[in-house]
N, C-alpha and C positions, 0 to 999 in steps of 0.2 A: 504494500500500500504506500503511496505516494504520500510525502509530508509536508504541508505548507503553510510556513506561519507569516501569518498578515499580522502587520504592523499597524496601528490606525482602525482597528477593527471593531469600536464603538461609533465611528464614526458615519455618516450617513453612505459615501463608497465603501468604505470599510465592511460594513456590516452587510453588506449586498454582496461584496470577496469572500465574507466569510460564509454566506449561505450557498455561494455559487459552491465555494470548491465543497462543502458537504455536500451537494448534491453529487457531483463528479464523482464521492466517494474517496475521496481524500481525507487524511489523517490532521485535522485540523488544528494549528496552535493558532494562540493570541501571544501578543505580548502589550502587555495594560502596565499603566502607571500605578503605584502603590496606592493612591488617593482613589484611582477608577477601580481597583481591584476592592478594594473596602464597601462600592456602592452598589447593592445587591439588584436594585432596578436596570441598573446597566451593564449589570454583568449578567442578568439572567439568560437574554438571547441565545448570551455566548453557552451558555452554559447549557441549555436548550438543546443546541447545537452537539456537545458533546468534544466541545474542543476541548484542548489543554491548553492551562492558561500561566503561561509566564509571567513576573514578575519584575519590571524593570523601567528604565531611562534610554532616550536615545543619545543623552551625553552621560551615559555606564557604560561603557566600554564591555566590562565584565557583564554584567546582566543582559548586553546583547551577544556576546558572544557563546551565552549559559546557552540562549532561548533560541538561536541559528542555528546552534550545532545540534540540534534537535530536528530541523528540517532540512527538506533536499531542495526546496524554491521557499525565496521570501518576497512577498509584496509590501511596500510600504506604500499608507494610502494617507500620511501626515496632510498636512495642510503646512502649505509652507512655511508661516509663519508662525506652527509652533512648536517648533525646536529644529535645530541643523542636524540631517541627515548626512553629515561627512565622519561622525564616528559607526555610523553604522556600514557605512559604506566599507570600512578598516574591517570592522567586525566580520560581514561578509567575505570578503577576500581572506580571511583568515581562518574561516569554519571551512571553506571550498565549498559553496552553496552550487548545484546546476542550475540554478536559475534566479536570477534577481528584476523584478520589476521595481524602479524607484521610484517613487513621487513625483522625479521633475518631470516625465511625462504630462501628466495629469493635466492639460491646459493646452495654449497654444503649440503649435509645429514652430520649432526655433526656427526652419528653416524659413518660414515666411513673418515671425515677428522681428522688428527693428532690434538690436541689441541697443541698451541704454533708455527706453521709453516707457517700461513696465519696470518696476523696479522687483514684486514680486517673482517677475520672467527672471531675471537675470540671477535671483537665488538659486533658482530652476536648475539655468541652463551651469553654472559653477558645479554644484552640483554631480550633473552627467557632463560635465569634464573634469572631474575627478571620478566617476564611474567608467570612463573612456582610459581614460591613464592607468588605472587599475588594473584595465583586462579584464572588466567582471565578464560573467558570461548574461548581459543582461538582455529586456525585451523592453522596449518603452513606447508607452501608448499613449499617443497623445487624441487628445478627447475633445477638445474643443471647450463648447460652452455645456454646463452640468444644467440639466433640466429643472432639477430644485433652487439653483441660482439664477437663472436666464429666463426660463421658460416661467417659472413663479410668478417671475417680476414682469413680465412682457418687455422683457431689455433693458429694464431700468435699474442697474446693481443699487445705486445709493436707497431700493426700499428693499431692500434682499432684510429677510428677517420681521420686518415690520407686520405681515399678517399672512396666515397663511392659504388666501386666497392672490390671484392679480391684483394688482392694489384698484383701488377707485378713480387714481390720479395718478400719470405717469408720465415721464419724460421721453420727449421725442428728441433722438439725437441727429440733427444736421437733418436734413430732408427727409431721414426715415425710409430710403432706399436700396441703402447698403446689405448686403448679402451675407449670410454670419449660418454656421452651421452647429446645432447643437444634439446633446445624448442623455439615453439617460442614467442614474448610474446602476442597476439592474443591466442595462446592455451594455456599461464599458466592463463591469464584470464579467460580463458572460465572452466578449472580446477575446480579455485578459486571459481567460482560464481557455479558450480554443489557443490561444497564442503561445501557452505554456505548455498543452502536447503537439508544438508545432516545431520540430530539429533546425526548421528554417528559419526561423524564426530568433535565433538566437545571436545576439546583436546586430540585431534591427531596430528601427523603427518603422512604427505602424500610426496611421492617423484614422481616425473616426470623422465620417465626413457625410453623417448622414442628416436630414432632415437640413436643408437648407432655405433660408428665410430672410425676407429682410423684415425691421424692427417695425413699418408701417403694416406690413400683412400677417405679423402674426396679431400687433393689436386688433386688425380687423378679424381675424379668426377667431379669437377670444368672444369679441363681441358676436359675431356669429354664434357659436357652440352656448356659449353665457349666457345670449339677452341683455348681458352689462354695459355699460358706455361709458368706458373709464375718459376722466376729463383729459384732456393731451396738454402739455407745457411743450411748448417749442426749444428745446436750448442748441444754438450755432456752433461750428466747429471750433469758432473765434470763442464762444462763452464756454465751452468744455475745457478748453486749453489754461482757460484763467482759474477753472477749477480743479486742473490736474496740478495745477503748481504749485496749489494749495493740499491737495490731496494727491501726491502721486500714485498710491492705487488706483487711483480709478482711472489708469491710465491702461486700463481694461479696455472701459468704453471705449476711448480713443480708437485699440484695434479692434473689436468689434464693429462699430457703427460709424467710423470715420475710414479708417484703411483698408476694412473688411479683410485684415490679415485671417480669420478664422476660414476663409471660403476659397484661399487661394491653392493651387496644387502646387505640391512640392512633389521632389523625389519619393519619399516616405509614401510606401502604399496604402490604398485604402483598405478598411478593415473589413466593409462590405464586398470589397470587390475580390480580395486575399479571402473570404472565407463563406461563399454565398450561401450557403448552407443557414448564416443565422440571418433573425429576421431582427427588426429595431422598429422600436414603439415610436409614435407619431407625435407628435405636437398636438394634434386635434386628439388622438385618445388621450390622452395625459390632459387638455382641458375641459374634454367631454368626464372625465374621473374627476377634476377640483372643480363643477358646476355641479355634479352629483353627489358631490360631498355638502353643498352648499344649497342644496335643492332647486339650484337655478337650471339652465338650458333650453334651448331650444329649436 
């Protein structure tokens, strides 16, 4: 039995990794923070699951290298911003994992975003070049835009979390024409886990390139599938830039809905097209599911 400990596995990808590979029939670990291992709500799933659950830090060196050398692939599904993935990256290379998916996947194709304009990217891409230098034996997916951030928000990151419907009010970025491709994470897992019994597959990358949209036609889909008529704020490329420099994260939007870096082709193959066999949820099911949650539609 094949062994694979996700990293990040309370997480909302995370935990969609972690259900994918028990389906697979895979020998599942976690590895949780001491504070998340203590909190029996969020440790239930896992636990559900029947995984084995590690104990540890990604700046422990030793607590990662306890809980790797216990599996044969390790996925980390961090969030970039909370904690650096370069002592794991050591940890790794030093258990001899066959298979490493990192984190810096997880987002834009470096190949088509700017270097120096996301500042979030650029942890990223450091990152998988110290996972290049290493010679891990890795596979990185890059996913684009996550369905519970993008597709929630109808485009609009700065209400990402605010409710958990489309909001009522959203912003239109620049004309609202631009072309942005988004997943959800149920299908970057299921990706993820065909990509890891794939020999080919290993140091590559692979881009997810499915459902492609721009930020005017999904709010009109919304309203379609909804009945809702969320109110539209205009903001120009000139008014986002004065707001990136105040906020450089949301130097998202910028490639999103200004450079439409998410929809361009790169080398990196596609994941629909590398694996036809899987199919990926829509945009309109995924709104037709949060109007049916909310007893709206139409």
């Amino acid at each position: 039995m094949t062994s694979t400990l996700i990293i990040g596995a309370t997480g909302l990808l995370g935990s969609e990794m972690a259900k994918a590979s028990a389906r697979d029939g895979d020998s599942v670990h976690v590895l949780v923070r001491p504070a998340t291992a203590g909190n029996e709500e969020r440790m239930r799933p896992l636990k559900e699951l029947g995984a084995t659950v590690h104990v540890g830090d990604l700046d422990d060196y030793d607590s990662l290298v306890r809980a790797v050398g216990k599996a044969d692939r390790v996925i980390s599904s961090v969030h970039v911003s909370s904690a650096s993935e370069m002592t794991l990256v050591r940890a790794v290379k030093d258990a001899g994992v066959s298979r490493y998916v990192p984190s810096a996947g997880f987002g834009l194709d470096f190949a088509a975003a700017a270097p120096g304009s996301i500042e979030p990217l650029d942890l990223k891409r450091a990152i998988f070049d110290a996972v290049r230098e290493a010679d891990l034996p890795y596979t990185v997916i890059y996913t684009n835009g996550f369905f519970s951030t993008w597709v929630a928000t109808l485009g609009d990151l700065t209400r990402f979390g605010s409710t958990p419907l489309p909001p009522d009010e959203v912003t239109l970025y620049g004309d609202g024409d631009v072309p942005a491709t988004f997943v959800s994470e149920k299908d970057i897992a299921a990706v993820t886990m065909r990509a890891l019994e794939d020999p080919g597959a290993v140091r590559r990358e692979i881009r997810i390139a499915q459902n492609k949209i721009t930020q005017g036609a999904m709010i009109d889909l919304w309203r379609r599938v909804s009945g809702r008529s969320p109110r539209i704020v205009r903001q120009s490329a000139e008014e986002l830039e004065r707001m990136i420099a105040a906020v450089p994260g949301l130097g998202l939007l910028r490639a999103f809905w200004i450079r439409g870096e998410t929809a361009l082709e790169t080398a990196s193959p596609e994941a629909g097209a590398l694996y036809p066999e899987l199919t990926f949820e829509t945009i309109e099911s995924a709104f037709v599911a949060l109007a049916a949650t909310s007893g709206t539609g139409g």
